[in-house]
Backbone as CSV, one residue per row, in Angstrom:
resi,resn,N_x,N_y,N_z,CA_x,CA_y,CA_z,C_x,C_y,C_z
1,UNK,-64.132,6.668,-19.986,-64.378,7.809,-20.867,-64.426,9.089,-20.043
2,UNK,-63.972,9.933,-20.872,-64.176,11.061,-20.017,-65.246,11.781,-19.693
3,UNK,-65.789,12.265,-18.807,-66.677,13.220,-18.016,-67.101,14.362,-18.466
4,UNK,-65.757,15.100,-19.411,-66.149,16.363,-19.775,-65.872,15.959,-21.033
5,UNK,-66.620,16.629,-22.127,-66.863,17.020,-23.231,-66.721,18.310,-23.661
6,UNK,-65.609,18.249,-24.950,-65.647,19.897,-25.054,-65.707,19.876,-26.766
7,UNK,-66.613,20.855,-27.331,-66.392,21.489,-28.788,-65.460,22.553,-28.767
8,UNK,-64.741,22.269,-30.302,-64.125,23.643,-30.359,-64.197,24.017,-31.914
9,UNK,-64.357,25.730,-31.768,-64.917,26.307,-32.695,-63.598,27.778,-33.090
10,UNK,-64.234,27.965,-33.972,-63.694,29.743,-34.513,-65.023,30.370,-34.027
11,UNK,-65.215,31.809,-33.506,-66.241,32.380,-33.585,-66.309,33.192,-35.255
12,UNK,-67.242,32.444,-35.622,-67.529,32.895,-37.039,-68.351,33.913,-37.026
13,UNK,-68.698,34.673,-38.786,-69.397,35.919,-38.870,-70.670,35.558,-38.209
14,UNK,-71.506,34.709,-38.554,-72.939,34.631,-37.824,-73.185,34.049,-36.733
15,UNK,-72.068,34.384,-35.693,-71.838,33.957,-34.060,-71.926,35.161,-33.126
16,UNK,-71.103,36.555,-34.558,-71.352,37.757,-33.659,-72.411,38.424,-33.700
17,UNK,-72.564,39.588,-32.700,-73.703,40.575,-32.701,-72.629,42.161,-33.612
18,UNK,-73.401,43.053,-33.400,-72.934,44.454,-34.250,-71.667,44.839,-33.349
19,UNK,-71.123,44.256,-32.335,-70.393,44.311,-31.917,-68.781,44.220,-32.337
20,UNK,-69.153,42.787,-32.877,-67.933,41.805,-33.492,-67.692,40.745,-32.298
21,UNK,-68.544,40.859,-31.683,-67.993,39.682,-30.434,-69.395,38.827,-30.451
22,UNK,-68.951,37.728,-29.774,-69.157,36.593,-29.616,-71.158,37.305,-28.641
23,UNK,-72.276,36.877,-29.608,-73.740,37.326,-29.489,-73.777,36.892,-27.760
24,UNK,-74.222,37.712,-27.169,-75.306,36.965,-25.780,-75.814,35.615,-25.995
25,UNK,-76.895,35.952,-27.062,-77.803,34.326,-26.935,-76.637,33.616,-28.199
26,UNK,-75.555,33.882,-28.949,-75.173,32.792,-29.595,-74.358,31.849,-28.551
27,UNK,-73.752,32.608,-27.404,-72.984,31.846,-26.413,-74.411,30.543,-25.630
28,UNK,-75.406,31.333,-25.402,-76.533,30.032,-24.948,-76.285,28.811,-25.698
29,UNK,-76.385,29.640,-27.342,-76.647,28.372,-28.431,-75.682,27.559,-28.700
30,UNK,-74.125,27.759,-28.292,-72.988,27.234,-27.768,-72.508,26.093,-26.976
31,UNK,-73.880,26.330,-25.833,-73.588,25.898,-24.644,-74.527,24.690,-25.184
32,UNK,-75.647,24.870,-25.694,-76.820,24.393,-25.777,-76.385,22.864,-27.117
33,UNK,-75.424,23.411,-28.421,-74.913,22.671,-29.212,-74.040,21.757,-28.683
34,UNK,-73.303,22.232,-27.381,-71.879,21.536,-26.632,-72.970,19.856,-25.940
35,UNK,-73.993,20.587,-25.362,-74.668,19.479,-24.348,-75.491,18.354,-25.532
36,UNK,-76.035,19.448,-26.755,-76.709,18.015,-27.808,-75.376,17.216,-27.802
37,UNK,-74.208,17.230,-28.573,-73.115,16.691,-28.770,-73.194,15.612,-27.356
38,UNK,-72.837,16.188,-26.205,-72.946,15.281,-25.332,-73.849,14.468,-25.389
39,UNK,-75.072,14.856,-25.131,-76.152,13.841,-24.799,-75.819,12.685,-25.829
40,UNK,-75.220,12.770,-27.248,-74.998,11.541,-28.318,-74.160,10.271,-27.259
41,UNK,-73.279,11.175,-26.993,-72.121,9.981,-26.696,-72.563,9.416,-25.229
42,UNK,-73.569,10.255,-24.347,-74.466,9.153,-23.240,-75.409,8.472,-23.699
43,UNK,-75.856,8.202,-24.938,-76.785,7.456,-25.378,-78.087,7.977,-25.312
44,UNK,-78.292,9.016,-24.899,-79.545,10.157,-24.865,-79.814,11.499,-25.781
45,UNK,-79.087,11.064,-27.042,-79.225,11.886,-27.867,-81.052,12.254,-28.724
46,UNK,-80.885,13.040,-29.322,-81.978,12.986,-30.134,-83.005,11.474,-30.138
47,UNK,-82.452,11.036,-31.518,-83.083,9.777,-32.149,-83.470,8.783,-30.784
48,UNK,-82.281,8.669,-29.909,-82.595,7.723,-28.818,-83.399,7.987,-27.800
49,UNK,-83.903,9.390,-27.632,-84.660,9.995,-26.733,-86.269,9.971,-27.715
50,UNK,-86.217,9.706,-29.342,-87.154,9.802,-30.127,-87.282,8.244,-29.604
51,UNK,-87.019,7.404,-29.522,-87.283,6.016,-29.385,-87.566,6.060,-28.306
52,UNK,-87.635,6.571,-27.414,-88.715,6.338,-25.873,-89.660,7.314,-25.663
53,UNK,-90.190,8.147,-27.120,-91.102,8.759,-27.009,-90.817,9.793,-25.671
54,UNK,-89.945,10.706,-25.943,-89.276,11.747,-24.922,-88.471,12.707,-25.591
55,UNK,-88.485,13.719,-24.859,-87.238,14.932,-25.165,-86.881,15.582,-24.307
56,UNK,-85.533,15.952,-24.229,-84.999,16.402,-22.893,-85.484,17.961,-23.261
57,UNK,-85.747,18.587,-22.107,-86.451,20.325,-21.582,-85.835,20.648,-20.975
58,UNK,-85.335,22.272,-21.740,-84.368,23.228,-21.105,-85.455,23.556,-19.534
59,UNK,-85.164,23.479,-18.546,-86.288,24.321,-16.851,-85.644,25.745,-17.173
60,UNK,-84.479,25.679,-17.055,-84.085,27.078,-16.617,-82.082,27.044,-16.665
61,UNK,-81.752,28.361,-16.948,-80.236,28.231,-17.898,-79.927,29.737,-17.114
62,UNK,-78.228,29.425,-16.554,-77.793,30.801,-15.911,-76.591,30.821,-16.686
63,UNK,-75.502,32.317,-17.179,-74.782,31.839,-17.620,-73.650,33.481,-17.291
64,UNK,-72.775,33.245,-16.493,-71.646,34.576,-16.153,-70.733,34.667,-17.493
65,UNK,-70.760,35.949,-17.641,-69.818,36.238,-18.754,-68.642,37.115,-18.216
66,UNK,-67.019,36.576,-17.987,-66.150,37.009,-18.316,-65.753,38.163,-19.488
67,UNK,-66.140,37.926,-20.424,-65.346,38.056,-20.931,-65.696,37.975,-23.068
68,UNK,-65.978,38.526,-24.045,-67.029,37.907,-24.896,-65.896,37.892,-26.107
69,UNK,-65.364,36.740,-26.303,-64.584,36.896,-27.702,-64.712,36.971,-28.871
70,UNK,-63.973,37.636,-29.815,-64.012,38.064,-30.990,-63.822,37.723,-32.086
71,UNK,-64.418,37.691,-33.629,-64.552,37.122,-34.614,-63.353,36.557,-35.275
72,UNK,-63.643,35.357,-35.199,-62.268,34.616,-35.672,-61.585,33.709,-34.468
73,UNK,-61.664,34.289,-33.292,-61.202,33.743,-32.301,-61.236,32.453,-32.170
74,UNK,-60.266,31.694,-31.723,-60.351,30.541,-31.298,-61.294,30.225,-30.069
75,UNK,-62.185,29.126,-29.646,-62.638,29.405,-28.343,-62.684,27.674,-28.382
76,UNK,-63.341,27.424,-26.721,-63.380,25.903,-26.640,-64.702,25.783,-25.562
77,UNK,-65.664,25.019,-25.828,-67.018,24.895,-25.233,-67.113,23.919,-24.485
78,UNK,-66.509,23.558,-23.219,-67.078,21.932,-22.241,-67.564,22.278,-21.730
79,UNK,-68.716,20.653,-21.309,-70.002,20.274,-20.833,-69.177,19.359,-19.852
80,UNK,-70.253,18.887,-18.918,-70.506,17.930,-17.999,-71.463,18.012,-17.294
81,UNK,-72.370,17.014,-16.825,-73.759,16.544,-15.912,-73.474,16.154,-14.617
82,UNK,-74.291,16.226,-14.192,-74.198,15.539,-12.761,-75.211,14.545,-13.152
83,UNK,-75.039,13.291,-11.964,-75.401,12.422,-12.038,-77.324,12.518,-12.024
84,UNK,-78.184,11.780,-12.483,-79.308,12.523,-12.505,-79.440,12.259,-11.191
85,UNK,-81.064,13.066,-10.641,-81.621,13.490,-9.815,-83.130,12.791,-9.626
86,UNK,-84.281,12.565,-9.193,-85.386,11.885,-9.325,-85.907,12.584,-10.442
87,UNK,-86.187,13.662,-10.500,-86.828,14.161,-12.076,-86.096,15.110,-12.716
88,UNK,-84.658,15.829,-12.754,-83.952,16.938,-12.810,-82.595,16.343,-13.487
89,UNK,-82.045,17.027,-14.073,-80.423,16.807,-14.403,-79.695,18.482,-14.230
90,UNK,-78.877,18.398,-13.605,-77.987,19.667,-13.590,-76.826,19.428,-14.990
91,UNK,-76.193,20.225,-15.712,-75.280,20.123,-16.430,-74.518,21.812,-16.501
92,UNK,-73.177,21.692,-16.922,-72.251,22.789,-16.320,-71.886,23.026,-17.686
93,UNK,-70.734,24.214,-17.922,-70.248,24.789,-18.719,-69.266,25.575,-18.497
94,UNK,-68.338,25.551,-19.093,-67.422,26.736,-18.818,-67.120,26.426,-21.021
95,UNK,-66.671,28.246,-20.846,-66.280,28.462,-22.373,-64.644,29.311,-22.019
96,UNK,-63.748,28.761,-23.123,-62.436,29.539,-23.048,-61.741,29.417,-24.552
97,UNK,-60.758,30.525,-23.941,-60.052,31.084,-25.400,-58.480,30.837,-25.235
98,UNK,-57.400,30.024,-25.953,-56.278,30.202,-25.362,-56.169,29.875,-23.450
99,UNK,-56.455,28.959,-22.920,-56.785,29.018,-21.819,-57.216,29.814,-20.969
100,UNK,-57.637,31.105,-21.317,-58.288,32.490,-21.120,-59.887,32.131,-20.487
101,UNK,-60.449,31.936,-19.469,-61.753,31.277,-19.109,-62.948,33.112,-19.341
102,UNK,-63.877,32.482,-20.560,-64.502,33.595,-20.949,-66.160,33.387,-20.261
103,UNK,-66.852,32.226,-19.960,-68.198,32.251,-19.142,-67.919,31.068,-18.930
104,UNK,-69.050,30.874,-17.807,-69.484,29.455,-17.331,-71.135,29.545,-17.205
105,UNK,-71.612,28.230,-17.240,-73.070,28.189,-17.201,-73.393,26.968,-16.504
106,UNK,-74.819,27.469,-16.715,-75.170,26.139,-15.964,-76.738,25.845,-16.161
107,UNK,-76.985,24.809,-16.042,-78.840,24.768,-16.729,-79.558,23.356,-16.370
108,UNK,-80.516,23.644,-16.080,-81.330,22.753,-15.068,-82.110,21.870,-16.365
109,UNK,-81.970,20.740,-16.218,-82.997,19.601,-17.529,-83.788,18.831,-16.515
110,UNK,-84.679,18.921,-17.366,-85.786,17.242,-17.489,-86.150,16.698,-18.285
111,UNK,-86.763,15.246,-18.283,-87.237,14.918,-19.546,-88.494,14.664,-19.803
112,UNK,-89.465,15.246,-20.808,-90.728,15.146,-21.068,-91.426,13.964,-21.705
113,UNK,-92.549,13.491,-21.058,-93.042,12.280,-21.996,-93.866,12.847,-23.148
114,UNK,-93.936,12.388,-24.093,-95.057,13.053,-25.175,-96.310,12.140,-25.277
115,UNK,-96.139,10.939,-24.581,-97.205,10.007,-24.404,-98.170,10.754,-23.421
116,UNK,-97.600,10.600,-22.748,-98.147,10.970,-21.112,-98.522,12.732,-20.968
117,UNK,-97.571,13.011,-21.651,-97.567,14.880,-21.422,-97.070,15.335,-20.036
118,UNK,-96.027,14.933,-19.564,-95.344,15.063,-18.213,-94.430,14.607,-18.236
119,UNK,-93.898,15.664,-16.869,-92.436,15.232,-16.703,-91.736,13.530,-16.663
120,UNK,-90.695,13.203,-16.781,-90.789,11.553,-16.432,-89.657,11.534,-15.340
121,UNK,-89.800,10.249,-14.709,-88.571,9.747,-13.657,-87.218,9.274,-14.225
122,UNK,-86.383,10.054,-13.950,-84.839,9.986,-14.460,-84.612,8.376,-14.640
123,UNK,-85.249,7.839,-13.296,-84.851,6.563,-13.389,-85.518,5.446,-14.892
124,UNK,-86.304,6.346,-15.486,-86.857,5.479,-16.753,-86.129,6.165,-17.942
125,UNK,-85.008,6.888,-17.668,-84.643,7.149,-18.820,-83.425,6.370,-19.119
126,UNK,-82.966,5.860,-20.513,-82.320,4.396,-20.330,-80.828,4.970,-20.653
127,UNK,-79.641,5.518,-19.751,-78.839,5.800,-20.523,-77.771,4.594,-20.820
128,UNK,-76.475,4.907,-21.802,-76.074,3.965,-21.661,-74.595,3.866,-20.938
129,UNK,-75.081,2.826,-20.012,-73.977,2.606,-18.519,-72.758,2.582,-19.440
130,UNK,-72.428,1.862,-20.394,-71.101,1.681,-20.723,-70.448,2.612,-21.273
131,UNK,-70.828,4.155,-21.644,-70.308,5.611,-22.006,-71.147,6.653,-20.727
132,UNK,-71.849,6.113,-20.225,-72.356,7.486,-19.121,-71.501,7.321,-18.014
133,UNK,-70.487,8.785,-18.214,-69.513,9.347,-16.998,-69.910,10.595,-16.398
134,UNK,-70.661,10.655,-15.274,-71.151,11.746,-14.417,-70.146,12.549,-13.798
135,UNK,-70.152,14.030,-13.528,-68.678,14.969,-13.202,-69.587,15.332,-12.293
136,UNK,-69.368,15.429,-10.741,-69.611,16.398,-9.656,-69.034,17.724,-9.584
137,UNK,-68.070,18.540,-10.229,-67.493,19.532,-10.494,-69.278,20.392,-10.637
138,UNK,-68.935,21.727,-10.131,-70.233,22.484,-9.863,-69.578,24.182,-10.430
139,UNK,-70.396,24.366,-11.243,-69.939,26.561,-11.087,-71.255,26.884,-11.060
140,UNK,-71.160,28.171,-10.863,-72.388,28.985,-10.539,-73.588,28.234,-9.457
141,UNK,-72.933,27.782,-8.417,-73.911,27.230,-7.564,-74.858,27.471,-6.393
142,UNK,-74.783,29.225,-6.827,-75.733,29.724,-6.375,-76.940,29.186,-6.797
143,UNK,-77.897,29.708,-5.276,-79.165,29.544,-5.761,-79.756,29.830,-6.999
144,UNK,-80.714,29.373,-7.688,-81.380,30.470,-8.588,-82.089,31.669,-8.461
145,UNK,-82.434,32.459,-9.390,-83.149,33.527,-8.911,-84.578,33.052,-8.622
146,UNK,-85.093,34.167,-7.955,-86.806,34.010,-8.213,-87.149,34.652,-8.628
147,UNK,-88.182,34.221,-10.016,-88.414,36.006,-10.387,-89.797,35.880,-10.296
148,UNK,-90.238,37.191,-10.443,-91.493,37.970,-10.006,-92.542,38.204,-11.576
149,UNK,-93.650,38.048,-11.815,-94.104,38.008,-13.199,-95.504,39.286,-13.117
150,UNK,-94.765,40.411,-12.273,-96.154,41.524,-11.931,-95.620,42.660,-12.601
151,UNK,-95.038,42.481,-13.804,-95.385,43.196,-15.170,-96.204,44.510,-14.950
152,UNK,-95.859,45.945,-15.057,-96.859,46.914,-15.651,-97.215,46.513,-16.924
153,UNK,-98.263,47.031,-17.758,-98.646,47.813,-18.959,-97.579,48.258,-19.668
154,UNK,-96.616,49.009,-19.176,-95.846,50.531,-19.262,-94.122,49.661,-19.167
155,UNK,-94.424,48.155,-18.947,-93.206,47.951,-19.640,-92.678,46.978,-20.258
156,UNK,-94.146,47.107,-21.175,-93.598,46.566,-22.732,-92.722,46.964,-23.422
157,UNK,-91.878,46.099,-23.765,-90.507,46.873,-24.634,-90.581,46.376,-25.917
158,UNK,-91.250,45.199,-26.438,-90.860,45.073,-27.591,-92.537,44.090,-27.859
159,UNK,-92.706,43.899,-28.960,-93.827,42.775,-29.251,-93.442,41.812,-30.880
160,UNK,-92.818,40.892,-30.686,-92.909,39.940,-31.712,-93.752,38.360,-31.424
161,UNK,-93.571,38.507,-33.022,-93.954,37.105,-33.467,-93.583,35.896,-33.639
162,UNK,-93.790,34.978,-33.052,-92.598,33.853,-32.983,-92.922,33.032,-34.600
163,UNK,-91.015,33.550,-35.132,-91.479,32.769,-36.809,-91.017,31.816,-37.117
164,UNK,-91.131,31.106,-38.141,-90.648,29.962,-38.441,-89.483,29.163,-38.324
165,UNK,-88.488,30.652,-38.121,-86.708,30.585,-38.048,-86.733,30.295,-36.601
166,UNK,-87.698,30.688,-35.639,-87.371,30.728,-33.938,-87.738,29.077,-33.552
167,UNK,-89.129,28.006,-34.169,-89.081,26.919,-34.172,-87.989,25.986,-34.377
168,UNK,-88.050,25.001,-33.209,-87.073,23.874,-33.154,-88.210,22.701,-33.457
169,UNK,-87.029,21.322,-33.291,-87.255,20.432,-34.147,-88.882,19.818,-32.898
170,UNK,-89.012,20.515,-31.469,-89.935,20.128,-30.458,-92.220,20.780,-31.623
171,UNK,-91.415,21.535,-32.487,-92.427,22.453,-32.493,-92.555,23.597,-32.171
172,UNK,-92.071,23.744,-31.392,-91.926,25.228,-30.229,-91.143,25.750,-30.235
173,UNK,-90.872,27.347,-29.751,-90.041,28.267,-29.888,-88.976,27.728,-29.131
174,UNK,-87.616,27.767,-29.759,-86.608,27.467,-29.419,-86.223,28.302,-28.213
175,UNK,-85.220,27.393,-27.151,-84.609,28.424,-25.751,-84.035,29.545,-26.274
176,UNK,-83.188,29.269,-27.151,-82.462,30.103,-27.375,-83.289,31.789,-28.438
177,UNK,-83.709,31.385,-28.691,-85.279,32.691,-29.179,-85.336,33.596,-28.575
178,UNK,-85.631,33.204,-27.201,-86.461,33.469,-25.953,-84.976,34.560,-25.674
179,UNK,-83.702,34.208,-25.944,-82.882,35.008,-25.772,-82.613,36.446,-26.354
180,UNK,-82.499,35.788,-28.014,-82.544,36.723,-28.685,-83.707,37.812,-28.719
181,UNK,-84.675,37.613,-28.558,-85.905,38.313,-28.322,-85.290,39.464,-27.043
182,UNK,-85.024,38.820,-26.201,-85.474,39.779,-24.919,-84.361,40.752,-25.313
183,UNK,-82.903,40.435,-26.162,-81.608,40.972,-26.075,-82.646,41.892,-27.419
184,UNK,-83.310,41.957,-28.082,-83.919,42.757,-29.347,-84.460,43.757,-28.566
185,UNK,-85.330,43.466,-27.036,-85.909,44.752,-26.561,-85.023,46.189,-26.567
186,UNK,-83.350,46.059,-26.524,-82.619,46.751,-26.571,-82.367,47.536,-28.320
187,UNK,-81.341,48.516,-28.390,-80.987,48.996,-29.420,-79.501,48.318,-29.435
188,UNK,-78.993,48.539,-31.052,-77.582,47.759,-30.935,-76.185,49.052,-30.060
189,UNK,-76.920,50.035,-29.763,-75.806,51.031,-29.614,-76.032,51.057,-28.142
190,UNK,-77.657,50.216,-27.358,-77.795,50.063,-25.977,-76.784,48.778,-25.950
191,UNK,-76.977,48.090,-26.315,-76.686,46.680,-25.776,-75.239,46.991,-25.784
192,UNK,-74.395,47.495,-26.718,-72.659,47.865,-27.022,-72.475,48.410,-25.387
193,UNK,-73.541,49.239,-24.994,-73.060,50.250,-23.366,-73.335,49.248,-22.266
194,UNK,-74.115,47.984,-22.732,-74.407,47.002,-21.705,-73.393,46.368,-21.132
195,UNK,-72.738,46.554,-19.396,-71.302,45.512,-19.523,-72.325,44.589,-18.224
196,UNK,-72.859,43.336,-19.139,-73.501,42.331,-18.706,-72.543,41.372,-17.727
197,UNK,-72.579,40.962,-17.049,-72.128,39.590,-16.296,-72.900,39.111,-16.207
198,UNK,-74.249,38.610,-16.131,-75.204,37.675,-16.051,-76.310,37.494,-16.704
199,UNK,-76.839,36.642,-17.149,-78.148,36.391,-18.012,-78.661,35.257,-17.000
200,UNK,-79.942,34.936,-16.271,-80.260,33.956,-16.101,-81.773,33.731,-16.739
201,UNK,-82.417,32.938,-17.090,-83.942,32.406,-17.862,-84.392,31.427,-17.237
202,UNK,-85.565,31.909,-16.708,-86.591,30.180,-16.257,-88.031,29.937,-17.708
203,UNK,-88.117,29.118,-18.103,-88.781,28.523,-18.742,-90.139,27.900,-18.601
204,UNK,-91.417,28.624,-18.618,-92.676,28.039,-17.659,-93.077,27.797,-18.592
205,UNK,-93.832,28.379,-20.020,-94.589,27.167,-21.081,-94.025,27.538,-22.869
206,UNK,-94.653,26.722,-23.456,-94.256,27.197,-24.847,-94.933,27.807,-25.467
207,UNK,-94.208,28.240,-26.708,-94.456,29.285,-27.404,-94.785,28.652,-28.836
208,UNK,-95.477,29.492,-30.108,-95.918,28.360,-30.793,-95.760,29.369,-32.053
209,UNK,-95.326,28.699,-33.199,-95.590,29.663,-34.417,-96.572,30.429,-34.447
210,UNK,-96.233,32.205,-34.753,-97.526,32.449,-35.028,-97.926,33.396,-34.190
211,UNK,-97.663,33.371,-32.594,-98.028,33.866,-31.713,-97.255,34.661,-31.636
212,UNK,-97.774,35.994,-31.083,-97.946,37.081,-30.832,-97.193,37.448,-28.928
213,UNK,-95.769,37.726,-28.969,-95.184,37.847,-27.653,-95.081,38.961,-26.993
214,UNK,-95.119,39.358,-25.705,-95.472,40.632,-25.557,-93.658,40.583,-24.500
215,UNK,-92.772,41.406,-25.164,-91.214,40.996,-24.644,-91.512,42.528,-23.060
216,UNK,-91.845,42.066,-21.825,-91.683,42.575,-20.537,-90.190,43.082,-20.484
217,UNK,-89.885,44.023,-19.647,-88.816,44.587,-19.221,-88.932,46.148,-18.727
218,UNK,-88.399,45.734,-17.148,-87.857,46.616,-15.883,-87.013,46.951,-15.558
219,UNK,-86.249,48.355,-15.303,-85.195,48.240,-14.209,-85.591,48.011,-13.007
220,UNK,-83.863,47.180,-12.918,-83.866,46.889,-10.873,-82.412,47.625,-10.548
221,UNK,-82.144,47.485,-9.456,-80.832,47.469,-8.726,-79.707,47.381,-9.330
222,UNK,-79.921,46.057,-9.849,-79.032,45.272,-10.620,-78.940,44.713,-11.663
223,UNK,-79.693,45.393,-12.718,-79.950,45.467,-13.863,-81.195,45.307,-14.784
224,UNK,-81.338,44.418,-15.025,-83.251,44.363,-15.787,-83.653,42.915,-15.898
225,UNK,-85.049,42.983,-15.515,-85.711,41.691,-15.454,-86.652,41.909,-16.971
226,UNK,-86.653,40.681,-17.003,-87.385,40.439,-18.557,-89.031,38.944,-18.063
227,UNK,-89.861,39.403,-18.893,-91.051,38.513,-19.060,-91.479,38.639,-20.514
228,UNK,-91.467,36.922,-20.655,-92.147,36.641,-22.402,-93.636,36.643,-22.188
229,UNK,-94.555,37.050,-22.189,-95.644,36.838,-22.207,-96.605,36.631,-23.589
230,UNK,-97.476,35.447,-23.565,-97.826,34.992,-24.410,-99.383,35.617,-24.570
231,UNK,-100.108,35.038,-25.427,-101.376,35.752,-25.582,-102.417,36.020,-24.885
232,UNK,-102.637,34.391,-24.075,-103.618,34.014,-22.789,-103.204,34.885,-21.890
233,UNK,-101.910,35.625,-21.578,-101.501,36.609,-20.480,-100.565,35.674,-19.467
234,UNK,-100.816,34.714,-19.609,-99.368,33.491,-18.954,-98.075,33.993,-19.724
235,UNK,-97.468,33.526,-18.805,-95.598,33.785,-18.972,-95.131,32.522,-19.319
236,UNK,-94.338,32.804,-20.842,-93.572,31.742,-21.401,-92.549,31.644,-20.612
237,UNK,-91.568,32.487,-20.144,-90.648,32.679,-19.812,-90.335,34.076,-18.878
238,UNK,-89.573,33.918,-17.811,-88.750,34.791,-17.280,-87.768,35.041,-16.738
239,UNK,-87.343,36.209,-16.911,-85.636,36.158,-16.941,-84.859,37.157,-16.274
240,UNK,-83.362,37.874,-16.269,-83.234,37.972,-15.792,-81.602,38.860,-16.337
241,UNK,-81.107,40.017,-16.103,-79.569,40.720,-16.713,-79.259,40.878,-15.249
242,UNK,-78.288,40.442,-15.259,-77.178,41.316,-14.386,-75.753,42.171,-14.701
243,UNK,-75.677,43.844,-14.249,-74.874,44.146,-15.003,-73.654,44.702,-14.061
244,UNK,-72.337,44.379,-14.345,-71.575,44.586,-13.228,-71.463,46.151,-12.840
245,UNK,-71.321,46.141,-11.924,-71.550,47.547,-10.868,-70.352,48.707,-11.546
């Protein structure tokens, strides 16, 4: 069987932003729909990950944009994993149009026990040998970033509420939220002047209906760092724009 897995789609009306192109965080949710699909056909889908009392956890998701296509467009979404790791799975991405290569990504997993409340050992997760084909093929293999969570006061940019629409099927605010949120700190006539090449997000705790987010954001050098901060004053999340020079 093959290694890579690919969806293919039209970018439809509720894929774009005010743009007409293909959203920031709908390309996450892209990437993010391409790898559920996968995980089915390794035997680590949903239901089968519900039967060992587990769910696989986004750590942290980087993703270069080429290039952002436009409504109607044809596009094509493949996945592939690397083989697991003692507690970690790497999995890749590239997205294209007409053989036109528009981003690649890449995003760090683990899998959570809900028994236990911790991470678990790859090696107890049961996939199945007779469809699991591992791809060593690597993009974006830079390091990750590190980011820094020493926030002023003075740069709060936005404050929402995580609602009912941002919950996934875990309980908790969906990864992809965490996107749209930080891309909301902006205006739609900022974000149009934004020429982004990079988004990266690390993922430290969850977020819960209800709660009250305080959306962080700085300039740097090289574009703007973002912090989700939750009520206790801990960081759900932090992240990360890069915008080409």
């Amino acid at each position: 069987m093959d290694a890579i897995y690919t969806i293919r789609r039209r970018v439809g009306a509720s894929m774009c932003d005010a743009s007409g192109r293909l959203g920031l965080w709908n390309t996450f949710a892209l990437f993010q729909d391409a790898a559920t699909e996968h995980a089915e056909v390794l035997g680590v889908g949903f239901e089968a990950m519900r039967a060992q009392n587990s769910f696989w956890m986004t750590v942290r998701t980087r993703v270069y944009f080429y290039d952002r296509p436009k409504l109607m467009q044809p596009i094509e979404a493949s996945t592939w994993a690397h083989a697991p790791g003692a507690t970690r799975c790497d999995r890749f991405y590239r997205l294209s149009s007409r053989g036109v290569l528009l981003a690649e990504g890449r995003t760090e997993w683990c899998v959570y026990d809900l028994e236990k409340q911790a991470v678990r050992p790859m090696s107890e997760v049961r996939f199945d040998t007779s469809r699991a084909n591992f791809c060593e093929d690597t993009v974006l293999g830079a390091p990750y970033a590190r980011f820094r969570h020493d926030f002023a006061e003075a740069d709060c940019a936005l404050v929402r509420e995580v609602c009912p629409s941002d919950v996934d099927l875990g309980r908790h605010m969906n990864n992809v939220a965490y996107l749209r949120m930080i891309c909301d700190s902006f205006n739609t006539v900022e974000l149009e002047h934004l020429d982004i090449a990079e988004m990266e997000i690390l993922f430290c705790l969850p977020c819960f209906e209800w709660q009250s987010l305080d959306i962080m954001r700085r300039s740097t050098d090289y574009g703007y760092e973002f912090g989700v901060r939750r009520p206790d004053g801990r960081y759900a999340a932090l992240a990360l724009m890069r915008l080409r020079k």
